[in-house]
C-alpha positions as CSV (number, residue, x, y, z in Angstrom):
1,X,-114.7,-80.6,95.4
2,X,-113.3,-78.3,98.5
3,X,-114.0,-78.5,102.0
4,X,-115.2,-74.8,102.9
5,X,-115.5,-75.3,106.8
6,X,-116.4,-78.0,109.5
7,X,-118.8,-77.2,112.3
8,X,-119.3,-79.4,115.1
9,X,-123.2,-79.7,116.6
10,X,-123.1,-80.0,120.0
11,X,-127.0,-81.2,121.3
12,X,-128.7,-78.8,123.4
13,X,-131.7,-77.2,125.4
14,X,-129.9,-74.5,126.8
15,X,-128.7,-72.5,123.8
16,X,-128.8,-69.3,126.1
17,X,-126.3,-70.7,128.3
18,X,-124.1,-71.8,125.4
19,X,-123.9,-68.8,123.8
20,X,-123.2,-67.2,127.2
21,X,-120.6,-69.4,128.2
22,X,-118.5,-69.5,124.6
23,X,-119.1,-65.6,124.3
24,X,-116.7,-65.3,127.2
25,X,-114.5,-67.2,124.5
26,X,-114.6,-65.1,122.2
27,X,-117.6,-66.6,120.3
28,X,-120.4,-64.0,118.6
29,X,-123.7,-65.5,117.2
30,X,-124.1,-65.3,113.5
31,X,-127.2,-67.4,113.0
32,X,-130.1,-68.4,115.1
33,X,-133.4,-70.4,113.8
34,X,-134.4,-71.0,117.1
35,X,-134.2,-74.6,116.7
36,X,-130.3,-74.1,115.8
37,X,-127.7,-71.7,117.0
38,X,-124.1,-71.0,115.3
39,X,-121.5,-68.9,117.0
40,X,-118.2,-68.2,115.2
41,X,-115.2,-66.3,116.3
42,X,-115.4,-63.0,114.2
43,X,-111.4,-63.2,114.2
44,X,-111.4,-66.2,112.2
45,X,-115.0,-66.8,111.1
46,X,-115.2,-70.3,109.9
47,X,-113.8,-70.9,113.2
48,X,-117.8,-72.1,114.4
49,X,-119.7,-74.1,116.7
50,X,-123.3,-75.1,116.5
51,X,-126.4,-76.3,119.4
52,X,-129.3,-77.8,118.7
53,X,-132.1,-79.3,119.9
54,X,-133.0,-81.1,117.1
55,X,-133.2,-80.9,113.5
56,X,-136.3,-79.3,112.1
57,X,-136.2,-81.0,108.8
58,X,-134.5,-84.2,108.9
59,X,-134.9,-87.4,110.7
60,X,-131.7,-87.1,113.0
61,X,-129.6,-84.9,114.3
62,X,-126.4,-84.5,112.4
63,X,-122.9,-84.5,114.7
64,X,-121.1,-82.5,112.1
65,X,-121.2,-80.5,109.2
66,X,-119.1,-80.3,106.1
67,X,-120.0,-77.2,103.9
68,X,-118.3,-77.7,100.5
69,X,-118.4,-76.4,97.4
70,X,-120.1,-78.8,95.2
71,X,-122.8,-80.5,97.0
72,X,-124.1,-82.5,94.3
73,X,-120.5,-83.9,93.3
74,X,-119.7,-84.8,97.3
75,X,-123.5,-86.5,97.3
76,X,-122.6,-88.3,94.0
77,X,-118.9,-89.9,95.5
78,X,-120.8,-91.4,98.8
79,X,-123.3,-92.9,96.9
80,X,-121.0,-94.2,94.4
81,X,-118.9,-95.6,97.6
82,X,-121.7,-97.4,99.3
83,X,-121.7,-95.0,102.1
84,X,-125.1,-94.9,103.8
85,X,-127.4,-91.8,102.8
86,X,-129.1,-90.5,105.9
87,X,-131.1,-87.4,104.6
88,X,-131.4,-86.9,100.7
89,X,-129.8,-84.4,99.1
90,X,-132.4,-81.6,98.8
91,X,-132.8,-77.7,99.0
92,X,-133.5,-76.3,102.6
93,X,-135.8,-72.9,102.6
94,X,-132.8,-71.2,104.7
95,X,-130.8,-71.4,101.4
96,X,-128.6,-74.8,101.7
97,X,-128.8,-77.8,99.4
98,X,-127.8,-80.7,101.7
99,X,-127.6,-84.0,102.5
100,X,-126.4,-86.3,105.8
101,X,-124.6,-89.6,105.3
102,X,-123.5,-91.9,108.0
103,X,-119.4,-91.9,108.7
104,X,-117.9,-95.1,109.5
105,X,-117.9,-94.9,113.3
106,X,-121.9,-94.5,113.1
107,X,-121.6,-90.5,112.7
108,X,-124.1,-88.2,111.3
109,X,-122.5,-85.8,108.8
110,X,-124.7,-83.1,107.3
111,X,-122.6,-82.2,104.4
112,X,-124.0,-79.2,102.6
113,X,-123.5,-76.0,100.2
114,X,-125.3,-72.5,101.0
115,X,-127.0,-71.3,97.7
Protein backbone atom coordinates (compact mmCIF):
# COMPACT_ATOMS: atom_id res chain seq x y z
CA UNK A 1 0.00 0.00 0.00
CA UNK A 2 1.20 3.70 -1.03
CA UNK A 3 0.28 6.91 0.26
CA UNK A 4 -1.02 8.88 -2.86
CA UNK A 5 -1.51 12.47 -1.09
CA UNK A 6 -2.53 14.01 2.32
CA UNK A 7 -5.12 16.79 2.55
CA UNK A 8 -5.75 18.59 5.59
CA UNK A 9 -9.70 19.74 6.31
CA UNK A 10 -9.75 22.74 7.77
CA UNK A 11 -13.71 23.37 9.29
CA UNK A 12 -15.55 26.10 7.74
CA UNK A 13 -18.66 28.34 6.92
CA UNK A 14 -16.96 30.69 4.88
CA UNK A 15 -15.62 28.60 1.99
CA UNK A 16 -15.94 31.84 -0.33
CA UNK A 17 -13.53 33.56 1.77
CA UNK A 18 -11.19 30.65 1.87
CA UNK A 19 -10.86 30.12 -1.49
CA UNK A 20 -10.36 33.92 -1.85
CA UNK A 21 -7.84 34.20 0.56
CA UNK A 22 -5.54 30.90 -0.51
CA UNK A 23 -6.17 31.98 -4.29
CA UNK A 24 -3.88 34.88 -3.59
CA UNK A 25 -1.56 31.85 -2.66
CA UNK A 26 -1.53 30.35 -5.44
CA UNK A 27 -4.39 27.94 -4.69
CA UNK A 28 -7.12 27.02 -7.74
CA UNK A 29 -10.32 25.04 -6.82
CA UNK A 30 -10.52 21.59 -8.27
CA UNK A 31 -13.61 20.30 -6.54
CA UNK A 32 -16.64 21.77 -4.84
CA UNK A 33 -19.85 19.69 -3.45
CA UNK A 34 -21.00 22.48 -1.78
CA UNK A 35 -20.72 20.93 1.42
CA UNK A 36 -16.78 20.42 0.69
CA UNK A 37 -14.23 22.58 -1.06
CA UNK A 38 -10.56 21.43 -2.31
CA UNK A 39 -8.14 23.89 -3.70
CA UNK A 40 -4.71 22.56 -4.90
CA UNK A 41 -1.80 24.39 -6.33
CA UNK A 42 -1.97 23.53 -10.13
CA UNK A 43 2.08 23.74 -9.89
CA UNK A 44 2.23 20.84 -7.75
CA UNK A 45 -1.34 19.34 -7.63
CA UNK A 46 -1.46 17.04 -4.75
CA UNK A 47 -0.17 20.05 -3.05
CA UNK A 48 -4.20 20.49 -1.59
CA UNK A 49 -6.24 21.88 1.11
CA UNK A 50 -9.84 21.22 1.94
CA UNK A 51 -13.07 23.36 4.01
CA UNK A 52 -15.90 21.99 5.23
CA UNK A 53 -18.70 22.44 6.99
CA UNK A 54 -19.51 19.15 7.70
CA UNK A 55 -19.49 15.83 6.31
CA UNK A 56 -22.55 14.89 4.34
CA UNK A 57 -22.26 11.20 4.74
CA UNK A 58 -20.52 10.34 7.78
CA UNK A 59 -20.94 10.86 11.47
CA UNK A 60 -17.88 13.31 11.95
CA UNK A 61 -15.93 15.37 10.38
CA UNK A 62 -12.60 13.96 9.36
CA UNK A 63 -9.25 16.27 10.15
CA UNK A 64 -7.32 14.61 7.45
CA UNK A 65 -7.28 12.57 4.57
CA UNK A 66 -4.97 9.84 3.35
CA UNK A 67 -5.82 8.83 -0.33
CA UNK A 68 -3.91 5.49 -0.98
CA UNK A 69 -3.84 3.03 -3.27
CA UNK A 70 -5.44 0.08 -1.78
CA UNK A 71 -8.17 1.07 0.42
CA UNK A 72 -9.29 -2.27 1.37
CA UNK A 73 -5.64 -3.49 2.38
CA UNK A 74 -5.06 0.08 4.60
CA UNK A 75 -8.87 -0.77 6.15
CA UNK A 76 -7.74 -4.40 6.73
CA UNK A 77 -4.16 -3.36 8.73
CA UNK A 78 -6.19 -0.89 11.29
CA UNK A 79 -8.59 -3.34 12.03
CA UNK A 80 -6.07 -5.98 12.43
CA UNK A 81 -4.14 -3.28 14.82
CA UNK A 82 -7.02 -2.48 17.10
CA UNK A 83 -7.26 0.94 15.78
CA UNK A 84 -10.76 2.38 16.19
CA UNK A 85 -12.98 2.41 13.01
CA UNK A 86 -14.92 5.71 12.78
CA UNK A 87 -16.86 5.38 9.37
CA UNK A 88 -16.94 1.91 7.66
CA UNK A 89 -15.23 1.25 4.75
CA UNK A 90 -17.92 1.83 1.99
CA UNK A 91 -18.28 3.31 -1.67
CA UNK A 92 -19.27 7.13 -1.79
CA UNK A 93 -21.52 8.14 -4.95
CA UNK A 94 -18.72 10.87 -5.87
CA UNK A 95 -16.57 7.86 -6.70
CA UNK A 96 -14.32 7.12 -3.45
CA UNK A 97 -14.31 3.93 -1.32
CA UNK A 98 -13.44 5.08 2.18
CA UNK A 99 -13.22 4.78 5.57
CA UNK A 100 -12.21 7.11 8.83
CA UNK A 101 -10.32 5.60 11.77
CA UNK A 102 -9.38 7.45 14.90
CA UNK A 103 -5.32 8.35 15.13
CA UNK A 104 -3.83 8.14 18.41
CA UNK A 105 -4.02 11.72 19.50
CA UNK A 106 -8.05 11.42 19.08
CA UNK A 107 -7.77 12.40 15.19
CA UNK A 108 -10.23 11.75 12.44
CA UNK A 109 -8.49 10.30 9.42
CA UNK A 110 -10.61 9.73 6.36
CA UNK A 111 -8.36 7.46 4.52
CA UNK A 112 -9.77 6.73 1.08
CA UNK A 113 -9.15 5.55 -2.78
CA UNK A 114 -10.98 7.36 -5.77
CA UNK A 115 -12.50 4.57 -8.10
Amino acid sequence: MAVRRVVPHVQSEAAQESREFYGLLGFEEVMNHGWIMTLASPSSPTAQISFMASDESAPVTPDVSVEVDDVDAAYATMRESGAEIVHPLRDEEWGVRRFFVRDPNGRVVNVLEHR
